[in-house]
N, C-alpha and C positions, 0 to 999 in steps of 0.2 A: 352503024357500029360506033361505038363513043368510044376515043380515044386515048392512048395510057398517057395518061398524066403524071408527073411526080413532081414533089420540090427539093430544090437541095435542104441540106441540112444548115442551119442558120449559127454560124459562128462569131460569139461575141466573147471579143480576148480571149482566153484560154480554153473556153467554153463552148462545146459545141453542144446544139441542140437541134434532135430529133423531130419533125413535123410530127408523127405519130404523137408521143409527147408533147407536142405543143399543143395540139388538137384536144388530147385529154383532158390537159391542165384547164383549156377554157371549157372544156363540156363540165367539167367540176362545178367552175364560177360560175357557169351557166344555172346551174338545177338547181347551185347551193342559193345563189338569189330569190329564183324563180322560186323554190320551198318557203322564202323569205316573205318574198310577196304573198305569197298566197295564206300563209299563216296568218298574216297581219289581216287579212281580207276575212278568215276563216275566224276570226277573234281568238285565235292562239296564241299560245304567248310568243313571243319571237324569239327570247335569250333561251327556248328553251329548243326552239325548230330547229336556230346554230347551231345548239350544242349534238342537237340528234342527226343533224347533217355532217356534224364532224365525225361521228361515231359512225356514219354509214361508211363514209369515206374509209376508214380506216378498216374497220369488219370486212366491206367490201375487196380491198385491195389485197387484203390477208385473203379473204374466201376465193379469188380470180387465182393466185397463186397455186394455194393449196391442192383447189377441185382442179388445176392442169396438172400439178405434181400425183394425186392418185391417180388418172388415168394416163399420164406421159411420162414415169418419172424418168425416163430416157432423155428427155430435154434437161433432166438438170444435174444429170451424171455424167453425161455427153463431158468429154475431156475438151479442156481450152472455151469451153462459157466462161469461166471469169466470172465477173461480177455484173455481167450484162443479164439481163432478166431474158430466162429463154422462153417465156410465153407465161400469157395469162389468159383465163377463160370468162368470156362476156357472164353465161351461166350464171360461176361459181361467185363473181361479184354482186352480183342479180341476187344472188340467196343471201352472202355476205350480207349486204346492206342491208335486206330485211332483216337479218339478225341482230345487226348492229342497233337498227334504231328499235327493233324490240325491247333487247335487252337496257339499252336509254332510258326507257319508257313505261319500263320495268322498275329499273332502278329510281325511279322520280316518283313509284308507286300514282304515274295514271292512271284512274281509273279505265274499262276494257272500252269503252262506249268514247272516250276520251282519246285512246290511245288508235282508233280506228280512223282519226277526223288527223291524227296526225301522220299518220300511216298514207290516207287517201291525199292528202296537201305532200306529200312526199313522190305519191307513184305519180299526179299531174305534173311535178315538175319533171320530175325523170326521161321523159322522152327527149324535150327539149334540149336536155345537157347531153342524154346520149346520143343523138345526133349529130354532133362535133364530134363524139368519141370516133364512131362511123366514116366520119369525113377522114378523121386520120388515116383508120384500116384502110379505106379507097386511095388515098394517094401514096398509104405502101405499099398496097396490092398484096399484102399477105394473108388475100384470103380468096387466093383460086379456085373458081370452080371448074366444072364439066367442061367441055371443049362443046361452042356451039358458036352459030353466025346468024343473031338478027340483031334488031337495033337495042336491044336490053344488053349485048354482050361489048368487051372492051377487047381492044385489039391488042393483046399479050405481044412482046418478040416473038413469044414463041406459038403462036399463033391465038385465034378467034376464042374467049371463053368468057364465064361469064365473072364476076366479080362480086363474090358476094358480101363482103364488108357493105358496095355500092348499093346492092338489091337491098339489103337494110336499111341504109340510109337513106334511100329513095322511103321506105316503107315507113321511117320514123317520122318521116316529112309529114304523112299523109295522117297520121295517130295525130300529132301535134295539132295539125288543121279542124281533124276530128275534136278532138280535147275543146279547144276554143268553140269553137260550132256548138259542143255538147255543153259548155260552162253557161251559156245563154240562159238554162232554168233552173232552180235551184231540184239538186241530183239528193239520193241519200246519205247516209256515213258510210263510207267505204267504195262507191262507185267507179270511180274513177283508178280507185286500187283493182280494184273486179275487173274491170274496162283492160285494165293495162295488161292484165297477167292474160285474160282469153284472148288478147289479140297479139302478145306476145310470143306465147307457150305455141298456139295452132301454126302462125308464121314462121316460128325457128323447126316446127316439126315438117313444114312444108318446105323451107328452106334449105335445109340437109341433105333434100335426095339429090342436092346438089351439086354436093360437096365432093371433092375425089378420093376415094377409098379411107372416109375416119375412120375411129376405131369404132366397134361395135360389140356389144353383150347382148348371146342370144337373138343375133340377127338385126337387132336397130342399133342406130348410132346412139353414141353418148349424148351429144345435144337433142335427139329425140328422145330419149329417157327422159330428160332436164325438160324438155317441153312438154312430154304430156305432164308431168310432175308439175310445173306451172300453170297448165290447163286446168288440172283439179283443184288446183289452189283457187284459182279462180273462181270455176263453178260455185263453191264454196262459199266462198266471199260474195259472190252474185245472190248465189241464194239466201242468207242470212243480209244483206241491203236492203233487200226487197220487204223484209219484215221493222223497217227503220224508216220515219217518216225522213224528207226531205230537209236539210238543215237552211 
C-alpha cells in the first residue's frame, strides 16, 4: 500500500502558494519547452509553436473551467467559494487546448497538412507537462477513488482506496517512456496526436469505473462520454496518418 503523502503549502511573505498549483505552473513550462524543442527539431517555426502554446494555455484553462461549470454548476453557486477556483476539468482543458491551438493556426492561415505537424509537436509534448499536473492532484488527493487494499491503492485516513490523480500519473509515465521509444523512427504527420488521444480517451474510460459515484448521462459518466469522444478523435487522426508519408 503506498502511503498519503502531502506537502504544506509554500509561504513566501504574504503569499501563500498551493502545491497543486505549484505542480501545474511547472507542467506548463514543462510542455511549453518540450513544444519548443520539438518544433525546432520538427523545422517549425518556434515564434510561432510559443505563440500556439500561449493560446492553448489560455483556451485550455477557459475550457477546464467552463466544461466543470456545465456539468457541476453547483461548485460555483455553492455560497462562500469566493474567489477560490471550485474545480476544473482535465477533459475540458484537453479540448480547450486543442481549440486554442486550432484556432492559432487558423488564424496564421496554415495550411491543413501544416497545421497537423504542429498539432502532433504539441500532443508529444503534452504528456510530459501533464505529468507534473498529475503529481499535483496525487499529493492533494482530490481525486478519490473506490475503497480497495493492494499495492496500487494509498492509505486515505479514512481508510484503503485507490487514488486516481496517482493511477494517472503512474500512466502518463509510461506514454512519455512510449513517446521517446516511439521518436526513434521517423513516424507520419499527426501520429503522435493519434497515439496520444487512443491512449488517452480508452484509459480515462477505463479509469472512471473507478471513480465514486460521478455524474452520469444515460448510464456513463461524464469523463466516459469525454473519452470515448477522444477515442474517435483518435481513430480518425490514426486513420488519415496512415495515408501521409513519414516526415
Amino acid at each position: 500500500m503506498i502511503p498519503y503523502v502531502t506537502l504544506p503549502r509554500l509561504a513566501i511573505g504574504s503569499m501563500v502558494i498551493q502545491p497543486f498549483a505549484l505542480f501545474v505552473s511547472i507542467g506548463v513550462l514543462v510542455a511549453h519547452f518540450r513544444l519548443l524543442s520539438r518544433a525546432q527539431r520538427a523545422g517549425l517555426r518556434r515564434p510561432w509553436a510559443a505563440e500556439m502554446s500561449v493560446a492553448m494555455v489560455a483556451f485550455g484553462f477557459a475550457g477546464a473551467i467552463l466544461f466543470k461549470l456545465v456539468y457541476r454548476p453547483d461548485l460555483f453557486l455553492s455560497p462562500g467559494c469566493g474567489s477560490v477556483l471550485p474545480g476544473i476539468s482535465s477533459f475540458g482543458g484537453l479540448f480547450g487546448a486543442l481549440a486554442g491551438a486550432w484556432a492559432y493556426l487558423l488564424a496564421r492561415r496554415v495550411t491543413a497538412t501544416e497545421r497537423l505537424r504542429y498539432l502532433d509537436a504539441a500532443a508529444f509534448a503534452f504528456p510530459f507537462g501533464f505529468v507534473f499536473g498529475r503529481l499535483g492532484c496525487t499529493l492533494a488527493h482530490d481525486h478519490p477513488g473506490v475503497r480497495a487494499d493492494n499495492w496500487l491503492t494509498v492509505a486515505y485516513p479514512s481508510g484503503a482506496r485507490y487514488d486516481l490523480g496517482l493511477l494517472e500519473m503512474l500512466f502518463l509515465i509510461v506514454v512519455c517512456t512510449a513517446f521517446i521509444w516511439l521518436d526513434r523512427c521517423p513516424r507520419p504527420r499527426g501520429f503522435f496526436l493519434a497515439a496520444m488521444l487512443l491512449g488517452y480517451g480508452p484509459f480515462r474510460v477505463a479509469l472512471d469505473r473507478l471513480h465514486v459515484d460521478p455524474p452520469r448521462y444515460a448510464g456513463i459518466s461524464v469523463d466516459q462520454w469525454a473519452g470515448v469522444g477522444v477515442t474517435a478523435l483518435g481513430l480518425l487522426l490514426l486513420y488519415r496518418s496512415r495515408t501521409l508519408r513519414p516526415l
